[in-house]
PDB file of N, CA, C and O in Angstrom:
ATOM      1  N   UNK A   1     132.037  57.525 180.298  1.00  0.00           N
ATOM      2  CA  UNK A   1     131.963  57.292 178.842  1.00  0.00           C
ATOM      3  C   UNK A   1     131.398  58.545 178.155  1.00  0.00           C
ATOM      4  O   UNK A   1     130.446  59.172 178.618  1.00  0.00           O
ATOM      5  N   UNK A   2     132.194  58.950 176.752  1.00  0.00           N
ATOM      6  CA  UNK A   2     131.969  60.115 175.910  1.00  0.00           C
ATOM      7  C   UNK A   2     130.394  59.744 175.618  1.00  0.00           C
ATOM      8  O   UNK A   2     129.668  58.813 175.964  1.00  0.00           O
ATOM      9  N   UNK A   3     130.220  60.898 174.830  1.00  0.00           N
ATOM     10  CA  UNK A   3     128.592  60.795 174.173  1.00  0.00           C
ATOM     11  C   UNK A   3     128.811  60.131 173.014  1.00  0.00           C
ATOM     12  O   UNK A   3     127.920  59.377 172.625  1.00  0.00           O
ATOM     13  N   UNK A   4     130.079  60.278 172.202  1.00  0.00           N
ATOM     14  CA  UNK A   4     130.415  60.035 171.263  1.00  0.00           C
ATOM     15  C   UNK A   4     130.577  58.343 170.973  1.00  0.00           C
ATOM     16  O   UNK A   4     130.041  57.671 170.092  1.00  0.00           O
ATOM     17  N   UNK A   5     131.734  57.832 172.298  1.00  0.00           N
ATOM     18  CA  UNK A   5     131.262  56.237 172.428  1.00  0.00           C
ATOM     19  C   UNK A   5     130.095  55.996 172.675  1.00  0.00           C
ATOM     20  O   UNK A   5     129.539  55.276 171.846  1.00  0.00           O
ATOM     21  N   UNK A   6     129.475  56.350 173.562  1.00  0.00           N
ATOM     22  CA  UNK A   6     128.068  55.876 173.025  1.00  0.00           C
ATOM     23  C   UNK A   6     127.308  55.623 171.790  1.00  0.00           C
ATOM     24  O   UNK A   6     126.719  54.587 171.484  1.00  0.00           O
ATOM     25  N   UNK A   7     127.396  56.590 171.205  1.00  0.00           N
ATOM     26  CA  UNK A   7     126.814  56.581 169.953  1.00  0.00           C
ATOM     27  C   UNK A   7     127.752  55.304 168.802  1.00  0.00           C
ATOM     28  O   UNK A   7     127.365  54.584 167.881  1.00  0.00           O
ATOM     29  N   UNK A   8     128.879  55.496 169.349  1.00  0.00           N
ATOM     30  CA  UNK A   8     129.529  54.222 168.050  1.00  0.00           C
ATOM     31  C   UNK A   8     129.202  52.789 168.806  1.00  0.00           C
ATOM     32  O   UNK A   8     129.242  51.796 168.080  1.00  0.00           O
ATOM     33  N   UNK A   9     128.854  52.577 170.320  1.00  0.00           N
ATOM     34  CA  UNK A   9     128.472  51.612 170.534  1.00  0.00           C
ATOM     35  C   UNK A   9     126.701  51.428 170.145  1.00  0.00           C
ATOM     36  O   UNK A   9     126.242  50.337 169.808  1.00  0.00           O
ATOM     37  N   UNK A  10     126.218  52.143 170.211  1.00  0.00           N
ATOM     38  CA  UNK A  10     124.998  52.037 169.723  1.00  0.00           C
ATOM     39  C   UNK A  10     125.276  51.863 168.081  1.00  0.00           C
ATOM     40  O   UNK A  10     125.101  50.652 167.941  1.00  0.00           O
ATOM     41  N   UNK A  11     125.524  52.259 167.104  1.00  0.00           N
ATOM     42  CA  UNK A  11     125.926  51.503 165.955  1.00  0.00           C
ATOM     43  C   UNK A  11     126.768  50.311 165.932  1.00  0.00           C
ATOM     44  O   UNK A  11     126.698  49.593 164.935  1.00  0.00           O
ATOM     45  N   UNK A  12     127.441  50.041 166.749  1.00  0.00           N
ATOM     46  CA  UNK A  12     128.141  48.433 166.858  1.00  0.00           C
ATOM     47  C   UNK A  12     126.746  47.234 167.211  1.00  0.00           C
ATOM     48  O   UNK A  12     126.619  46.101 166.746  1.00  0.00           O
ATOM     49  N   UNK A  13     126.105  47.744 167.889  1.00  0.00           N
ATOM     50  CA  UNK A  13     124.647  47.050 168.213  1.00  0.00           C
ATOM     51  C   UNK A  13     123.959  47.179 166.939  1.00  0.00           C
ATOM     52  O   UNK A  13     123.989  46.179 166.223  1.00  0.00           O
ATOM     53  N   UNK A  14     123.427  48.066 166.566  1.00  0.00           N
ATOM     54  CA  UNK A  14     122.681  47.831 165.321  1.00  0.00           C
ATOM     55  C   UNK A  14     123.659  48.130 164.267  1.00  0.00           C
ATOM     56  O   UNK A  14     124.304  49.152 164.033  1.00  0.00           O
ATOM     57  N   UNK A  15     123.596  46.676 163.531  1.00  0.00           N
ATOM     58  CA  UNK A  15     124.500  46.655 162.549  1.00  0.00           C
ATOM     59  C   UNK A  15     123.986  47.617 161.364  1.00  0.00           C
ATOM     60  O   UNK A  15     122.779  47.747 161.160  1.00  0.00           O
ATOM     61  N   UNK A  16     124.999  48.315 160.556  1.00  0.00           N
ATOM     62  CA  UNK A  16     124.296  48.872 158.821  1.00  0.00           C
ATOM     63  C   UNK A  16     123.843  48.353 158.394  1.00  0.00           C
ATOM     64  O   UNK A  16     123.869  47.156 158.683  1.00  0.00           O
ATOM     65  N   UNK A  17     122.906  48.928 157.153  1.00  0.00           N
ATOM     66  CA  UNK A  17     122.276  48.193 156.289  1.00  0.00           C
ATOM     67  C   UNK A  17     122.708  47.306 155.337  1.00  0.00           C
ATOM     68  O   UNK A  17     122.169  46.261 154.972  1.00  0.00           O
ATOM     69  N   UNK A  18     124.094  47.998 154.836  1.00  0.00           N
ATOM     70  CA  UNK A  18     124.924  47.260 154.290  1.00  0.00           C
ATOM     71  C   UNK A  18     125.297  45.488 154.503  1.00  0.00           C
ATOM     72  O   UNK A  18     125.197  44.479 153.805  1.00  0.00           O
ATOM     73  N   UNK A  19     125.851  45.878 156.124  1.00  0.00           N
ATOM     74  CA  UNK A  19     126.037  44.219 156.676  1.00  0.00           C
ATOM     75  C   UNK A  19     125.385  43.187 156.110  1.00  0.00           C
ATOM     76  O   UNK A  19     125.778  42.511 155.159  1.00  0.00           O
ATOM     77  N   UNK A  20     124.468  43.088 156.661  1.00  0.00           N
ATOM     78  CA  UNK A  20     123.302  42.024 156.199  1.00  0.00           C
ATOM     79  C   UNK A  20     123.777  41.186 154.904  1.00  0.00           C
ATOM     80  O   UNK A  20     123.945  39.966 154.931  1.00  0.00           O
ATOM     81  N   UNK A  21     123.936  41.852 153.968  1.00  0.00           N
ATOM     82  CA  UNK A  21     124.197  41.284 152.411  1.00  0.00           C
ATOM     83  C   UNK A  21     125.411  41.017 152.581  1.00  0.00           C
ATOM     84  O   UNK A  21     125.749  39.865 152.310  1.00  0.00           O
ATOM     85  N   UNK A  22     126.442  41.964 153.070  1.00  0.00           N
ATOM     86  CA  UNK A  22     127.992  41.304 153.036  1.00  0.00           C
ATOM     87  C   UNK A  22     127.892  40.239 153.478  1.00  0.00           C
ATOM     88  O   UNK A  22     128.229  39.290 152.770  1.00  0.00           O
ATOM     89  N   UNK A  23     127.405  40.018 154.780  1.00  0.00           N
ATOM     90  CA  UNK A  23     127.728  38.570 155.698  1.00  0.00           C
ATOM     91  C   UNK A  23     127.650  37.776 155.208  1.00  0.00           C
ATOM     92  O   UNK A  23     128.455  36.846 155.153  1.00  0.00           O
ATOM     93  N   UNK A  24     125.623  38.005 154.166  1.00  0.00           N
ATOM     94  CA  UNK A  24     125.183  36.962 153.300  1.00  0.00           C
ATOM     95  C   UNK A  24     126.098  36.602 152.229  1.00  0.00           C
ATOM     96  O   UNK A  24     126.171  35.405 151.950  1.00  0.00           O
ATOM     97  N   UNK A  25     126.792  37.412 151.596  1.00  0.00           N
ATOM     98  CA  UNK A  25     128.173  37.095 150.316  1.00  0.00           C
ATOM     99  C   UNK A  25     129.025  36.420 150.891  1.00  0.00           C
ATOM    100  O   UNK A  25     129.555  35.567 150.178  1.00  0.00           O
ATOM    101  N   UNK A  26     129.359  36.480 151.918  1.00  0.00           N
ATOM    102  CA  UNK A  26     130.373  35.611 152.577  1.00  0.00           C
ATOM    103  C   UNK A  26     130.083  34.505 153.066  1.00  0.00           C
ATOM    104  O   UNK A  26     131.019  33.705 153.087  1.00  0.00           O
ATOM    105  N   UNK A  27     129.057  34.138 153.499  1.00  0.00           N
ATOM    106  CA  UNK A  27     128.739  33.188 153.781  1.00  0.00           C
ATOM    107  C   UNK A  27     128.204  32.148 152.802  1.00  0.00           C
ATOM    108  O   UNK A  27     128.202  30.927 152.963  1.00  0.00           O
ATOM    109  N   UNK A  28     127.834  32.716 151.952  1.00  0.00           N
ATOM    110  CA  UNK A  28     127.365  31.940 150.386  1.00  0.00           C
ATOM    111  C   UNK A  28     128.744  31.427 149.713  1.00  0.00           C
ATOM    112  O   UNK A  28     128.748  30.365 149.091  1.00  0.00           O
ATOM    113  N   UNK A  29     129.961  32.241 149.857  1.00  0.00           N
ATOM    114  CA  UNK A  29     131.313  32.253 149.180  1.00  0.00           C
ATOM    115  C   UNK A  29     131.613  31.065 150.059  1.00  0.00           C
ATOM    116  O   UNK A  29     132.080  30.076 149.493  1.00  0.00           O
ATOM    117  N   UNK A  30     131.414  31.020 151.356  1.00  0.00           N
ATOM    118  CA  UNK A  30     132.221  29.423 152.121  1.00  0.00           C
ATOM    119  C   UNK A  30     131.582  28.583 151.829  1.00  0.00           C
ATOM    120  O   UNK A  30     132.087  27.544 151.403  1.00  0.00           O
ATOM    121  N   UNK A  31     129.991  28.768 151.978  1.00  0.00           N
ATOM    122  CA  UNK A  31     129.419  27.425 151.466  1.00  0.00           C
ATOM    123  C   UNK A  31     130.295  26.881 149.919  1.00  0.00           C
ATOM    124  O   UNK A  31     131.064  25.920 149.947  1.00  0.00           O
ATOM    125  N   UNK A  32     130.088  27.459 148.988  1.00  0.00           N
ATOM    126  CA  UNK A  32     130.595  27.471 147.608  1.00  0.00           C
ATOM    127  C   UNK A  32     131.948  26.924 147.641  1.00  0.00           C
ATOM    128  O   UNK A  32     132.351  26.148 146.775  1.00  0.00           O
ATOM    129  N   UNK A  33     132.611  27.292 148.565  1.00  0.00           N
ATOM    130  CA  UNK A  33     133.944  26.620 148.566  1.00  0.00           C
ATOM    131  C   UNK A  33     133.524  25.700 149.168  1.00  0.00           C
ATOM    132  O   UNK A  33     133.627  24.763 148.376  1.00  0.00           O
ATOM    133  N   UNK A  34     133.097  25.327 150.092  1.00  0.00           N
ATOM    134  CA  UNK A  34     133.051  23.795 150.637  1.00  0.00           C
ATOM    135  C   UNK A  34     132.135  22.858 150.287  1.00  0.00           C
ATOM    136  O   UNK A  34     131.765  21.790 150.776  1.00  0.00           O
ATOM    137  N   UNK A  35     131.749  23.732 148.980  1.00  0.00           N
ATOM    138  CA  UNK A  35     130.823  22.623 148.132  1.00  0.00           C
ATOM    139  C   UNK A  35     131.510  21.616 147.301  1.00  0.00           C
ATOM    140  O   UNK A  35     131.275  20.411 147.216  1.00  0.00           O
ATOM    141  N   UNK A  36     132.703  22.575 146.503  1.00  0.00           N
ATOM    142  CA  UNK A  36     134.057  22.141 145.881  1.00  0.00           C
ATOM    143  C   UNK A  36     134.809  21.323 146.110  1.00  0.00           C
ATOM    144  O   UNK A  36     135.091  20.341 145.422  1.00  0.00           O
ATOM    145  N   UNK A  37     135.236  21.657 147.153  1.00  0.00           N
ATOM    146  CA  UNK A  37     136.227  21.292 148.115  1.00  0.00           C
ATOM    147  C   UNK A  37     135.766  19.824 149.002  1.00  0.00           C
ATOM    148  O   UNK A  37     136.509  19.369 149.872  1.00  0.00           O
TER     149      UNK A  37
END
C-alpha cells in the first residue's frame, strides 16, 4: 500500500469537519419527512 492510500484511508476514518452537520441535515430532513408522511 502507497503512502498516499494511507493517508486517504486515514481521512476515510476520521471523518471532516464538515460531515457531522451534513449527516445531521439529513437526518433531520428524514425525520421531517416522516413526520409528514
Amino acid at each position: 500500500m502507497s503512502a498516499a492510500e494511507k493517508r486517504t484511508l486515514k481521512e476515510n476514518v476520521k471523518p471532516p469537519k464538515k460531515e457531522p452537520a451534513y449527516l445531521k441535515a439529513l437526518a433531520s430532513r428524514v425525520k421531517g419527512k416522516g413526520r409528514k408522511s
